[in-house]
N, C-alpha and C positions, 0 to 999 in steps of 0.2 A: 379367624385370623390366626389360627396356632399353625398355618402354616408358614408364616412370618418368621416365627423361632429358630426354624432352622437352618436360614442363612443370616449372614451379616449383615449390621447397618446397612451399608452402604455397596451395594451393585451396580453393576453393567449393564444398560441396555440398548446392544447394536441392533441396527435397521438397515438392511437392505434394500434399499428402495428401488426394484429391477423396471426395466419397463414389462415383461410379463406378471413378477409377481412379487412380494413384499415377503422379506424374512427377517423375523426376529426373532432375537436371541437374547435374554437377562441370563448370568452369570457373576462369578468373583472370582478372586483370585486367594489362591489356600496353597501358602508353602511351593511357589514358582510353580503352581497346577494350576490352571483356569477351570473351573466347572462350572457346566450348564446347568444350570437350574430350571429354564425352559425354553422351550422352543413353538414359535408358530409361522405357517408358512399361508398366505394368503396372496389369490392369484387376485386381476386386476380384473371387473365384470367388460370393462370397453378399454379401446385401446386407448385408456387414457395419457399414456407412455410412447412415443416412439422414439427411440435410436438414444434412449436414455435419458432424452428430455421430457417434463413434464409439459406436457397441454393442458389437461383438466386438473388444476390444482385439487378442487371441491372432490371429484372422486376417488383421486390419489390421497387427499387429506381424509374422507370416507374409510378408506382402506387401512389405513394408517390408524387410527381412531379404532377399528373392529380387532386389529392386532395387535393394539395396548391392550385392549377392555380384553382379549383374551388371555393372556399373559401375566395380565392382573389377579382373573380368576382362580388362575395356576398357582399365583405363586400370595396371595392374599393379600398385594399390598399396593398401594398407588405409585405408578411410573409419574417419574416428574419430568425428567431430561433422556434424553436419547442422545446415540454417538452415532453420525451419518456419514455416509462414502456417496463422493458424486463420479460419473462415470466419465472416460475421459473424452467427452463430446467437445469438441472444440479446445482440444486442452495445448497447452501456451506452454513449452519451456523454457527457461532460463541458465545457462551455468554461469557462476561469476565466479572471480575470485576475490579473496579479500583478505587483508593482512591488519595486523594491533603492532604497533610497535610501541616498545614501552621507554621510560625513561633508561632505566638501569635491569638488572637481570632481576627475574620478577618469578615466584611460584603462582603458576597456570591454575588457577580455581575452577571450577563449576561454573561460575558466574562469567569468566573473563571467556570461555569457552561458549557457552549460552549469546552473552551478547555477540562474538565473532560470530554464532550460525547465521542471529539475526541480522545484524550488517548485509552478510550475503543476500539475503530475502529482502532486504530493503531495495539494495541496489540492481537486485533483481526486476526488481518491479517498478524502478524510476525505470530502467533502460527497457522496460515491456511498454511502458505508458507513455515513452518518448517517441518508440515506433507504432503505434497503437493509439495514437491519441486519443480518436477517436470513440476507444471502446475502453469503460472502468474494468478492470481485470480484479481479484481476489485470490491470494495466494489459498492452494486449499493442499499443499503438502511441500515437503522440500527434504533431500538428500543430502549427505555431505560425502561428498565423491571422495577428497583426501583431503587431510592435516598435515601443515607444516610445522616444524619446530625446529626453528631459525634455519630457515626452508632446505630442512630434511624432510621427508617423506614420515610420518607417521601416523598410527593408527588410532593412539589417544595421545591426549594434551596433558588433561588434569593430574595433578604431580608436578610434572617437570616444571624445571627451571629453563627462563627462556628470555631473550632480549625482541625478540620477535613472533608472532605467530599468525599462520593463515591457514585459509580452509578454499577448496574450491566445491560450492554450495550448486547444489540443482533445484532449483525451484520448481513448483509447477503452479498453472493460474488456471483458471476458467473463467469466463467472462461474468458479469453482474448477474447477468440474466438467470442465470444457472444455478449458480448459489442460490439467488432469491427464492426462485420457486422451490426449490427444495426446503430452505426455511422457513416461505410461506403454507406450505403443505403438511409442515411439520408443528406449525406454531397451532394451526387449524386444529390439530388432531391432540389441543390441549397439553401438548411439549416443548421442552425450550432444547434445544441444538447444546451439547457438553464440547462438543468435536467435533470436526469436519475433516475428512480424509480425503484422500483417490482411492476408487477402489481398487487399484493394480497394487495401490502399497499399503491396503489391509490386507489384501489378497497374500502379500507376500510374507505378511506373518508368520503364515502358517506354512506355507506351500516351499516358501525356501529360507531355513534356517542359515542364521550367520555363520555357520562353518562350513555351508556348501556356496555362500558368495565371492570365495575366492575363484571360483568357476564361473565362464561365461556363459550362460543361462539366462534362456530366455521365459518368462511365465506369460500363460497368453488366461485371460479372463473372459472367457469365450458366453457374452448375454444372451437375451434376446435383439436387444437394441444395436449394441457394440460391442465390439472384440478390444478390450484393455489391452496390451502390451507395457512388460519392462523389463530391462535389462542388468543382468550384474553380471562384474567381472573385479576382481584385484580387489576382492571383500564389500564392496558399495554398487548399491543402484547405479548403474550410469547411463539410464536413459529411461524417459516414457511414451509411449505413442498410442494409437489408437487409429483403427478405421472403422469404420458405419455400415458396416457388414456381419451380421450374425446368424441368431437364429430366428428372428424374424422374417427374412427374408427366404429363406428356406419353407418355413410356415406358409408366404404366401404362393411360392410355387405350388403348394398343396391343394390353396382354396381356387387356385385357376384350373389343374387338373384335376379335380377332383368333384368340383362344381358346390364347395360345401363355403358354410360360413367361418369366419376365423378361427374360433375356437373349438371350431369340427377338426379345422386342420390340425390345430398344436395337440388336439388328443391322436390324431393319426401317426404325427410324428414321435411324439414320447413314445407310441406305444413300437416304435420300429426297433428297439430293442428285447422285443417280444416274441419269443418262439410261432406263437398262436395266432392264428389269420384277425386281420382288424376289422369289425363291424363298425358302418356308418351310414347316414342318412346324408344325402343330398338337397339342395335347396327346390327340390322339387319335390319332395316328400318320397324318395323312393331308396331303397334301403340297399347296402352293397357289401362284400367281402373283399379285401382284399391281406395280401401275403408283405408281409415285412419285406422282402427282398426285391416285391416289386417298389415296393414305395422310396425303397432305396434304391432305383433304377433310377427312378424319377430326379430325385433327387442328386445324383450324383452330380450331375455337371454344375450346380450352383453350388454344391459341397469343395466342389473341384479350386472353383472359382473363389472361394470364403478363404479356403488352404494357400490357394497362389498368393492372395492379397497378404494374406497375417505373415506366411516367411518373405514377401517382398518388404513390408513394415518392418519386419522383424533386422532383416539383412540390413535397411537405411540408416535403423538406430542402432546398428552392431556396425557401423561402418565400412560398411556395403559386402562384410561376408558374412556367412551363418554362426552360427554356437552351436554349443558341443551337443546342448542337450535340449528339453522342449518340456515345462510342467503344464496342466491343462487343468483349468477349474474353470465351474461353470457349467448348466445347463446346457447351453447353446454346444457345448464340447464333446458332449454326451452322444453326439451319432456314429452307429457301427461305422470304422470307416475314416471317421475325418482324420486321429492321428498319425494312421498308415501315410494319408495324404499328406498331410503337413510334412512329414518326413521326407518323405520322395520329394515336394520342393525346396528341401531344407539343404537336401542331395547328403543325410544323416543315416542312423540304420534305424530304423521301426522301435526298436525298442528303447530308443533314445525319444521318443517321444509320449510322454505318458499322463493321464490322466490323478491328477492327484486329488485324493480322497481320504479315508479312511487311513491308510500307515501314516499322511503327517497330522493326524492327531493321536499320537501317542502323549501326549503330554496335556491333552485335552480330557476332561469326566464329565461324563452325559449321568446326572444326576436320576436322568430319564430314561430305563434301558432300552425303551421301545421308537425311539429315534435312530432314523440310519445314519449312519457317517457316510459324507457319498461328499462329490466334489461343490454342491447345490449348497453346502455349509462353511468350503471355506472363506467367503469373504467375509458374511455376517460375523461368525468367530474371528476373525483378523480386523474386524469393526471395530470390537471389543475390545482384541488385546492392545488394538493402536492408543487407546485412550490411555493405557499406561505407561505406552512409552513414550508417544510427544503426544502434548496436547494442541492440534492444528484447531482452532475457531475463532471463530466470531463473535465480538458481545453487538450488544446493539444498547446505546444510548440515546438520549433525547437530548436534542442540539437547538437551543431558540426555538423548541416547537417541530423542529421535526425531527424525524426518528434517523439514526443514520448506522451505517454496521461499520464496525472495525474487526482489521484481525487481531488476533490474542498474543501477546509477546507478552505479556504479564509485565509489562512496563507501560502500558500507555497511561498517557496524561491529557487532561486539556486541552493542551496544543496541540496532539494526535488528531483530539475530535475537530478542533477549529480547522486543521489541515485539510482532514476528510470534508470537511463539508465547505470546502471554497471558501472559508469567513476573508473578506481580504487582511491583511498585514498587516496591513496602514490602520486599521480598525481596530486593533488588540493595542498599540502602544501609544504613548502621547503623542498625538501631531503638533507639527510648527504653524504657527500661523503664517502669512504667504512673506515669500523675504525680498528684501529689497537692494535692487541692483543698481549702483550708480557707480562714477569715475571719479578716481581723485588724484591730479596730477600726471593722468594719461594712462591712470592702472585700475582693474578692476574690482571693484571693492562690493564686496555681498554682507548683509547684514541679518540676519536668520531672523524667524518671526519666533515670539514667545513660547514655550510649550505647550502645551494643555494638559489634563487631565489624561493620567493610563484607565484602561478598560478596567471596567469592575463587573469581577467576574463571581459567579453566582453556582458552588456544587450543593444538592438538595436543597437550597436555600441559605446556604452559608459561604459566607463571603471568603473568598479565596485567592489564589495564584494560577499561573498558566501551566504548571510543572506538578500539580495537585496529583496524583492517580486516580483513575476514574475503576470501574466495573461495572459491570451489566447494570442494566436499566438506570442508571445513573440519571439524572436530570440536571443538564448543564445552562446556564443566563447567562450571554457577554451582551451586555451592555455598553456599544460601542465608546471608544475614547473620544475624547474632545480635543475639539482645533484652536488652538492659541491665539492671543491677538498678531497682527503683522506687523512687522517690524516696523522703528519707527526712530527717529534719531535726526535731531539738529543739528548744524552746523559746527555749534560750541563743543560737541561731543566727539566729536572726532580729536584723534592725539594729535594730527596734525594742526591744528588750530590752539595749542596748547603754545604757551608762550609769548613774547612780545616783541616789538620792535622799539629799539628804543635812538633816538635822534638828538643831537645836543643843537636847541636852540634860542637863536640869538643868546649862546655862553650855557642856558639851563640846559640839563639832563631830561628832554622831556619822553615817557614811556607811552607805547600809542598800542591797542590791540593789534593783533593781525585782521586782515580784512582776506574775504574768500571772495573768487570771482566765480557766480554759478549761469553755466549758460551765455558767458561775457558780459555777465549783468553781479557788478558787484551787491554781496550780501551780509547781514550783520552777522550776527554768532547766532541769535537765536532763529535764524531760518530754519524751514522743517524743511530736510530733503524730499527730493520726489522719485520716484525711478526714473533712470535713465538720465539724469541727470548729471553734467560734464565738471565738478571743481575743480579748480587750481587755487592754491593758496599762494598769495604773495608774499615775494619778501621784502615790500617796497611799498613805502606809499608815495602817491604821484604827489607834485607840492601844491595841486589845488585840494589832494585828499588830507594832505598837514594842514591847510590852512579851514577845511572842512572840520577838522577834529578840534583844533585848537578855538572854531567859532569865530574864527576872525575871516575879516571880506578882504579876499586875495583880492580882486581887482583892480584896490588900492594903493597894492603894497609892490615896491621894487623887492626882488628875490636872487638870493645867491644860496650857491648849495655846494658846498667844498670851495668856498670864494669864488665863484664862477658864478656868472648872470644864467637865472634860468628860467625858464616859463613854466604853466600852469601843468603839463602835461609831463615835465622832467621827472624823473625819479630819484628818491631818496631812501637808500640803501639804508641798513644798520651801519649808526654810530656816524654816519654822515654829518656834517656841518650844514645847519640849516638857521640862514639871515637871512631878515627881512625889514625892510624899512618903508615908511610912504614916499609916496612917488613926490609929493610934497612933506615937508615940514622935517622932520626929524621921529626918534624911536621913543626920544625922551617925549618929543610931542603928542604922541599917542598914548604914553601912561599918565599923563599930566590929564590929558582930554578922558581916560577911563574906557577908552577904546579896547585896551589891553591890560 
């Protein structure tokens, strides 16, 4: 272990995860220097890789696994996390734009600049998953093309004062699928994911420094699987693409003519930048010689065809003309041959297309002297160095039991995870119990059901909030809310039922409730409404409902009401004059008899 001493706590460990072969790279960072501390490059035994996608996790997680435990040995110490670049297979962009407006004129912090990228990325990725519906996407990098300040044009924010500010943000996504296996292949091989990138914008680490992005340049990341592409111009990324053409495809024109099996082929081709004729066996057992230049015969017309496709990609995200110039990293780029071509369809001159290697790591130490600097190094080292300057990944927590991935904005909460994982809405806050609808007086009247109980929510087993912060492996309980009882409410309860009527009769002042007609079916106070149900409140009792109230038998009784003769069915307003006498005897005769 004394080789542990001689670097610091805490290192870098990028992984390339190629479809032909696996590069890793452990490193730190010493005084704006990155140094290699080691390096190991390990090819794939089956194709367990095409076009940059993972097939055989188990194998790729195999390989993965044999180039920690190397890199281990190197350097004495256990790898715990690795920073990984997915390739741009199916890759999704986004540009939005997005603006802060503040109350009053405000100094632009870190934070106020931080959360505008993220906005962008948010919104990015509602309006991906709005046309997309059908496929979950994961942001796994994002640009910021320009800054506004108070929409001027600038290059940084932080400092200024400003009533306003915006950004227009480039996202990029890759579907579920993609990430997963990558993290499942990764987790396999006993590590957990620090970072997740593109490889075009680790690539661009190294290959095109921030003072040559004010130049429109193209960097092409030329694999086995795929040919990365992205673009800058006016200091910022402003484009990524990708086609499914590389140096695999090249490979198998080898094993057709050539009659060998795949990994006959890729040693034919590496070896065509070889002065000295190439020995190989065939799948018939019979042994052959052949000359670099013929192999590159062979090969031309799909070289030809790999060059057309990358400056036609090139020109769609450059808005449909070339750029000035052309960097090349990557294996697959490495054929005598292909830059000339790239150039010629670029319609550039030759030397405006060039393979970068070795000159953009001046600013890189190979701790190791017997490692070459070749273009096969710069993505892994732009792996690396991505992890210091944005951190793009994923945690994964545990959500009611299952496991679920978010991206990393170093703000997530609770509600993040309930979002990610479809919890419904209605679930996390108190529900009403069901409400009820009825009419009063020909208006509609709703009466909500009682609350319930908010969700009680559960982080490592401590009772919490929806707004809590979470982090990796976190272990999250929502405990669904509870539904109130339904609403529920008598007749007496209502305001309109508030009050009385009151009648002067035979001389008394007599006060009488209000009476509610429900359904044309008069009702006391204490009736329980029902839904749908039709009130009208009177403001009159009929004078068999006086003679109802009062307990005396109308039948009996002759009836005036404002001195006027009335019948049973008349109505008696407020303050109304309301006589009555028997139809026989007298009024005195009925207090006398106890009647009244």
């Amino acid at each position: 272990m004394e080789e542990s001493r001689k670097y610091p706590e805490h290192m870098v460990f990028g992984l390339d995860i190629g479809t032909r072969s696996i590069v890793g790279s452990v490193g730190f960072m010493d005084h704006k220097k990155f140094k290699v501390a080691a390096q190991c490059v390990r090819e794939h035994d089956t194709r367990a890789m095409i076009d940059g996608q993972i097939h055989d996790i188990a194998k790729v997680s195999q390989s993965i696994y044999q180039v920690k435990t190397e890199l281990e040995s190197i350097l004495g110490r256990t790898l715990n996390e690795v920073c990984i670049a997915a390739a741009g297979r199916v890759l999704k962009t986004v540009t939005m734009h997005v603006e802060q407006v503040f109350e009053e004129e405000t100094l632009v912090t870190n934070e106020h600049v931080y959360s505008l990228d993220m906005l962008g990325v948010e919104h990015a990725h509602e309006k991906l998953s709005s046309e997309e519906y059908h496929i979950r996407f994961y942001c796994v990098g994002y640009t910021v093309i320009k800054y506004y300040l108070n929409d001027y044009d600038m290059n940084f924010l932080e400092g200024h004062k400003a009533r306003k500010i915006a950004a227009d943000v480039l996202a990029t996504f890759l579907p579920e699928e993609v990430v997963d296996s990558l993290y499942a292949a990764v987790e396999e091989a006993e590590l957990q994911v620090a970072s997740l990138t593109l490889e075009p914008i680790a690539a661009i680490q190294l290959a095109i420094p921030e003072q040559f992005r004010l130049l429109n340049i193209a960097l092409v990341d030329v694999g086995a699987g795929t040919s990365d592409i992205c673009i800058t111009k006016d200091g910022s990324i402003s484009a990524y693409g990708m086609i499914p053409f590389a140096g695999d495809e090249l490979t198998e024109v080898l094993v057709k003519e050539y009659l060998v099996e795949f990994a006959t082929a890729e040693k034919i081709k590496i070896a065509t930048d070889k002065k000295k004729g190439i020995m190989y066996k065939d799948i018939m057992g019979l042994y052959h010689k052949i000359e670099p230049p013929e192999v590159l015969k062979v090969l031309e017309p799909s070289l030809s065809r790999m060059a057309s496709s990358i400056s036609d990609k090139i020109k769609e995200l450059n808005g449909g003309k070339s750029v000035s110039a052309v960097f090349v990293v990557g294996g697959g780029g490495k054929l005598p041959g292909f830059t000339q071509m790239l150039a010629k369809e670029l319609d550039i001159s030759a030397e405006r297309v060039a393979l970068r290697g070795a000159e953009v790591m001046g600013n890189i130490e190979f701790l190791n002297q017997d490692i070459k600097k070749d273009s096969l190094l710069v993505t892994p080292i732009g792996i690396c160095l991505n992890f210091y300057n944005q951190k793009n990944s994923f945690i994964f927590v545990n959500f009611n039991g299952e496991r679920i991935k978010l991206y990393d904005n170093d703000k997530l909460t609770i509600m993040d995870a309930a979002i990610q994982a479809d919890y419904p809405n209605e679930k996390l806050f108190p529900r009403r119990g069901k409400e009820l609808i009825f009419m009063v007086n020909g208006i509609s009247r709703v009466i909500r059901g009682k609350a319930g109980e908010g969700a009680i929510i559960l982080l490592n087993g401590e009772e919490t909030n929806l707004q809590a912060p979470i982090k990796q492996n976190d272990k999250i309980i929502i405990r669904e809310s509870t539904i109130g009882t339904a609403a529920c409410i008598t007749i007496e309860e209502l305001p309109e039922y508030q009050g009385s009527i009151s009648f002067e009769v035979n001389g008394k002042n007599v006060i009488c409730p209000k009476f509610a007609q429900v359904n044309r079916k008069l009702q006391s106070g204490y009736y329980e409404i029902q839904p749908n149900d039709r009130i009208e409140f009177l403001s009159y009792y009929t004078v068999a409902q006086v003679f109802q109230f009062l307990d005396i038998d109308g039948d009996t009784m002759k009836v005036y009401v404002n001195n006027r003769l009335a019948s049973a069915e008349d109505k008696v307003y407020e303050n109304f004059s309301f006589h009555f006498e028997p139809l026989t005897g007298t009024y005195e005769d009925l207090i006398e008899s106890g009647e009244i």
